[in-house]
C-alpha positions in Angstrom: 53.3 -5.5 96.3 57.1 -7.0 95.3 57.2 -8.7 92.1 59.5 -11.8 93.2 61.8 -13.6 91.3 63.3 -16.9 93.3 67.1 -17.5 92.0 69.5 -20.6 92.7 73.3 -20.2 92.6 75.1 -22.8 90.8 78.3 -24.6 91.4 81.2 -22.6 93.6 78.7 -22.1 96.5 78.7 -25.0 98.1 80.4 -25.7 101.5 80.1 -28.0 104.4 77.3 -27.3 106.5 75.0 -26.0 103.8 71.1 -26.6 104.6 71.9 -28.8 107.8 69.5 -26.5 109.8 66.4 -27.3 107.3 67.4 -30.8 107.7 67.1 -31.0 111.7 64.2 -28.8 111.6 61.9 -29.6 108.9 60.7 -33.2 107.7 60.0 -31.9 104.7 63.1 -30.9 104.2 64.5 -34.3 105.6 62.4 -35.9 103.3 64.2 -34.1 99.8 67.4 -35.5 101.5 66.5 -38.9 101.8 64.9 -39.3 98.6 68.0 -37.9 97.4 69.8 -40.2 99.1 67.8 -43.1 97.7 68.0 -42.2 94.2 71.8 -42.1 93.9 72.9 -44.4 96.3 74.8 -42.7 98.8 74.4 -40.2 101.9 73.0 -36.4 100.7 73.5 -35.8 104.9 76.8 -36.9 104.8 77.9 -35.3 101.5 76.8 -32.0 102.6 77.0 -31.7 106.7 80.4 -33.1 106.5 83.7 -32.0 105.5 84.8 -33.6 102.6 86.5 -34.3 99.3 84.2 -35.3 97.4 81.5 -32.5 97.9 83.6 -29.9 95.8 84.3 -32.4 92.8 81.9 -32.2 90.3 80.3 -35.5 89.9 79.3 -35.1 93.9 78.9 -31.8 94.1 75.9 -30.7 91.2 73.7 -32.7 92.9 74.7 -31.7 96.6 73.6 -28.0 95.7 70.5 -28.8 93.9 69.2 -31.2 96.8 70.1 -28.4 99.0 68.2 -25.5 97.3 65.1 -28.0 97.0 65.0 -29.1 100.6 65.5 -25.5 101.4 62.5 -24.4 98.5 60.0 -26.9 100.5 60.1 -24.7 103.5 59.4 -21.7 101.8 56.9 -22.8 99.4 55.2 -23.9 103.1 55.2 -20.2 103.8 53.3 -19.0 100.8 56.2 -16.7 99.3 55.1 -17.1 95.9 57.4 -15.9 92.5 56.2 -14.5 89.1 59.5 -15.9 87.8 62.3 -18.1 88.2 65.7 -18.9 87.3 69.2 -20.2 88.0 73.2 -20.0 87.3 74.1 -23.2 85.5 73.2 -25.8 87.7 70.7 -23.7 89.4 68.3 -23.5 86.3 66.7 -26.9 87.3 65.9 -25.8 90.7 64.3 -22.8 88.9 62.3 -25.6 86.5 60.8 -27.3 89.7 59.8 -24.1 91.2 57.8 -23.6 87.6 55.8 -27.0 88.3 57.1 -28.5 85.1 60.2 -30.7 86.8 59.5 -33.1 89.2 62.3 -33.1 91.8 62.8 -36.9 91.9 63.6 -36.1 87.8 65.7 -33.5 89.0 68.2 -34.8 91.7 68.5 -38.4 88.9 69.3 -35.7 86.0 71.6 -33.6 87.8 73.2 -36.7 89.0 74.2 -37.8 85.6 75.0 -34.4 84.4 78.0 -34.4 87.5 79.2 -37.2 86.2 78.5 -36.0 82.1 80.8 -33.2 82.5 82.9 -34.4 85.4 84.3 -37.2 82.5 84.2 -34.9 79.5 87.6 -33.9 79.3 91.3 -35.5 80.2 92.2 -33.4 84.0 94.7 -30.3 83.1 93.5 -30.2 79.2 90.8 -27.9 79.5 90.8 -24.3 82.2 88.4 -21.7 83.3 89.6 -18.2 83.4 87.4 -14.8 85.3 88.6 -11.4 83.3 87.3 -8.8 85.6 87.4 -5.2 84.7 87.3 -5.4 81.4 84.3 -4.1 78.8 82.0 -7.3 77.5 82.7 -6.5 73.8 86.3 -5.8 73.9 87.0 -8.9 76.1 84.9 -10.5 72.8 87.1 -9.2 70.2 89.8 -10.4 71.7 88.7 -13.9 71.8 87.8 -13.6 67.9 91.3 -13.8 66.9 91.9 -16.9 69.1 91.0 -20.7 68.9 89.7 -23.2 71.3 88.6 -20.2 73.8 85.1 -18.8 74.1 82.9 -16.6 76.8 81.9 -19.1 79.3 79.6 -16.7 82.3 78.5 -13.2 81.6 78.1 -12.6 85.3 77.7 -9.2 85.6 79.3 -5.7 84.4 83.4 -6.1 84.5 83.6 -9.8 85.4 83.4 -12.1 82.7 84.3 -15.6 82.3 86.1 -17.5 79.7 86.3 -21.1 79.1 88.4 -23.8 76.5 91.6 -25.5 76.0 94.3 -24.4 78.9 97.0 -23.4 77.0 94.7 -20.8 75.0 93.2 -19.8 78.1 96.9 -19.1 79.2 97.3 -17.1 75.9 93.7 -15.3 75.9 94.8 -14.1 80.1 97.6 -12.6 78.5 96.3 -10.9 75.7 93.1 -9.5 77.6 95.7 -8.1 80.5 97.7 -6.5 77.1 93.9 -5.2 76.3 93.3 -3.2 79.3 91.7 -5.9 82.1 92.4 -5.2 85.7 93.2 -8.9 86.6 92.1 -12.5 85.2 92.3 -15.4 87.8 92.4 -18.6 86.9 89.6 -20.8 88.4 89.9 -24.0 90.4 87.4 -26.1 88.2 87.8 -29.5 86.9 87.0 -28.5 83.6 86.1 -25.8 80.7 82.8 -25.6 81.3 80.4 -23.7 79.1 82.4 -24.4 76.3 82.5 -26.2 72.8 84.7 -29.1 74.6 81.7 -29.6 76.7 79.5 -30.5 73.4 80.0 -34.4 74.0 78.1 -34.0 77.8 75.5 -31.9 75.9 74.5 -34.7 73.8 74.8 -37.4 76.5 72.5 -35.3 78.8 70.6 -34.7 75.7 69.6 -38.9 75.6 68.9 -38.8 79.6 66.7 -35.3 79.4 64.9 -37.6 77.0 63.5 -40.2 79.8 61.9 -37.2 81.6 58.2 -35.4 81.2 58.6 -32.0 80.8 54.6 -30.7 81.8 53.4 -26.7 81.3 54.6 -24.6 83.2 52.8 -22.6 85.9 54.8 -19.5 86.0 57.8 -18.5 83.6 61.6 -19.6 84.2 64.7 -17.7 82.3 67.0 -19.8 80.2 70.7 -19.3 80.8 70.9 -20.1 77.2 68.7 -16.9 75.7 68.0 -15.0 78.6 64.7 -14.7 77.4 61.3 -15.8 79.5 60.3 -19.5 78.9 57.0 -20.3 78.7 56.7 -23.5 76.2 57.6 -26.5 78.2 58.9 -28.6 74.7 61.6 -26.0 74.6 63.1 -27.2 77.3 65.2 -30.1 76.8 67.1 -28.7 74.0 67.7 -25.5 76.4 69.5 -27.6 78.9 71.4 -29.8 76.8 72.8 -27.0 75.3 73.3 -25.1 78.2 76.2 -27.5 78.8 78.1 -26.2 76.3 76.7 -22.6 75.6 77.4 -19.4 77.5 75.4 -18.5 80.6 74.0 -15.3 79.9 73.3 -14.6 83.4 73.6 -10.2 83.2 71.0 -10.7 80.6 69.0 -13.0 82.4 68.4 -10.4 85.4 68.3 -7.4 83.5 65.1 -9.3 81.3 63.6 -10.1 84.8 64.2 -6.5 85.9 62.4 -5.1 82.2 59.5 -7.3 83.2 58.7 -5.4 86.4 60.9 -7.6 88.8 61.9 -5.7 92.1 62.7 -8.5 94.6 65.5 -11.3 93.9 65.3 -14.2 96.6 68.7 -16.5 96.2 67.6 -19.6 97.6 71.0 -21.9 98.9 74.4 -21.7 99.9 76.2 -18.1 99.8 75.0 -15.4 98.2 77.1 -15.5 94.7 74.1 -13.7 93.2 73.2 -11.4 95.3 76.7 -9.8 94.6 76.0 -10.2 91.0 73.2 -8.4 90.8 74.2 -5.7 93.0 76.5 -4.6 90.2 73.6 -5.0 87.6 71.0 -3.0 89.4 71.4 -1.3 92.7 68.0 -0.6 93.0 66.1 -4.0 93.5 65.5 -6.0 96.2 68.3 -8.2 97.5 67.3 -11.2 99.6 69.1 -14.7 100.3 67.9 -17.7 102.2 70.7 -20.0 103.5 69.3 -20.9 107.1 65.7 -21.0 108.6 66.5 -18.1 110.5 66.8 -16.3 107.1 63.0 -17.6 106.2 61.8 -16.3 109.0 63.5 -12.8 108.3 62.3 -12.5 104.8 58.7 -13.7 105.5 58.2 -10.5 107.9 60.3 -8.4 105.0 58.0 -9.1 102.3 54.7 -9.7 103.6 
């Protein structure tokens, strides 16, 4: 029997459209949106059916993808497709909390809400820069950053694709000197901020006070922190794990390859895209690689798996 981990991509996946389907053909899945909708004041529907600016700007857009991936997790929770773990990519980590039982998801879409808006405001436009360095090993692209200020590893995604994060003229520098190292290419990403980084510490401790309002309860099955990629299964850990998630590397490679040492064969990327599938295909080649963007896709993977 497949020992199933469900996963939640992060921010970068969304796109116009995304879990409209689950909307018009599950009340359930109606309902996450409209509570959504309720709790922050404006249109989830509209937000994420419709083409728009505001969807891929920060504030807007953390809590578009997490009421997504929970509208779309109510459908297949309804089908009895039931994990031994969870976790997510930034963002996605409190989609991962609800699936353990120990996040409510009206907690959830009011957190993520202030945590847009946290790291949206942390830093002045143009001061701070994300950077991928792909093709380049993990511990060279470190000892490169270790002679440079106000730059640090932001994403360990997966084998030859790393991402760094800080200050925009040493992310310039940092490009330059990992190219001069041996990388294939570095790209510099279309974010509104350096995320996962030190500059990021202020929104750490602000989400800190809000993560402070909310009941954490046990958790009925384990989730992965991005921060240690190591199994949580203490619930009072938890709000110090996403404040400083914020600010602190996401250790995504290590996250996976922890699920995979504990016997986990079968990924399930629940919302938009299928960022981690791709990930993880350059991780492991031999698990199980399934994604659920529309019902259709439900349908599919219930015959797959059962």
């Amino acid at each position: 029997m497949a020992k199933i981990a469900f996963i939640f991509p992060g921010q970068g996946a969304q796109k116009a459209g995304m879990g409209k389907d689950f909307y018009e053909q599950s009340k359930q899945a109606r309902q996450v949106y409209d509570l959504a909708s309720d709790l922050v004041g404006f249109s989830l529907p509209k937000l994420c059916f419709e083409k728009n600016d505001q969807l891929d700007t920060t504030e807007y857009t953390q809590v578009a993808m997490v009421t997504t991936s929970l509208a779309m997790l109510t459908l297949v929770e309804e089908e009895g497709i039931i994990p031994q773990v969870s976790a997510g990519l930034s963002l996605g980590e409190y989609c991962a909390l609800v699936v353990a039982k120990t996040l409510q998801t009206t907690d959830a879409i009011s957190v993520v809400r202030k945590r847009g808006i946290f790291m949206q405001n942390a830093v002045p436009s143009g001061l701070g820069a994300m950077s991928a360095v792909l093709g380049l090993a993990t511990e060279k692209i470190e000892e490169v950053l270790s002679s440079l200020s106000f730059v640090q590893m932001a994403n360990y995604n997966c084998p030859g694709q790393i991402v760094i994060s800080g200050k925009k003229e040493a992310i310039l520098e940092a490009n330059e000197k990992l190219m001069a190292a041996g990388a294939k290419r570095t790209i510099l990403l279309n974010v509104s901020g350096p995320f996962h980084s030190e500059m990021l510490k202020t929104s750490g401790e602000e989400l800190a006070k809000e993560l402070e309002k909310i009941s954490f309860t046990a958790l009925q099955i384990p989730y992965v922190s991005n921060v240690t990629a190591s199994y949580i299964q203490d619930h009072t850990q938890i709000k110090d794990l996403l404040a400083r998630q914020v600010y602190s590397p996401v250790r995504w490679q290590q996250s996976v390859e922890a699920m995979i040492a504990q016997g986990i064969d079968t990924f399930i990327e629940i919302g938009p895209g299928k960022t981690l599938n791709a990930l993880i295909k350059k991780i492991d080649r031999e698990v199980k690689l399934l994604n659920i963007e529309t019902v259709e896709d439900l349908h599919k993977i219930k015959q797959t798996i059962t």
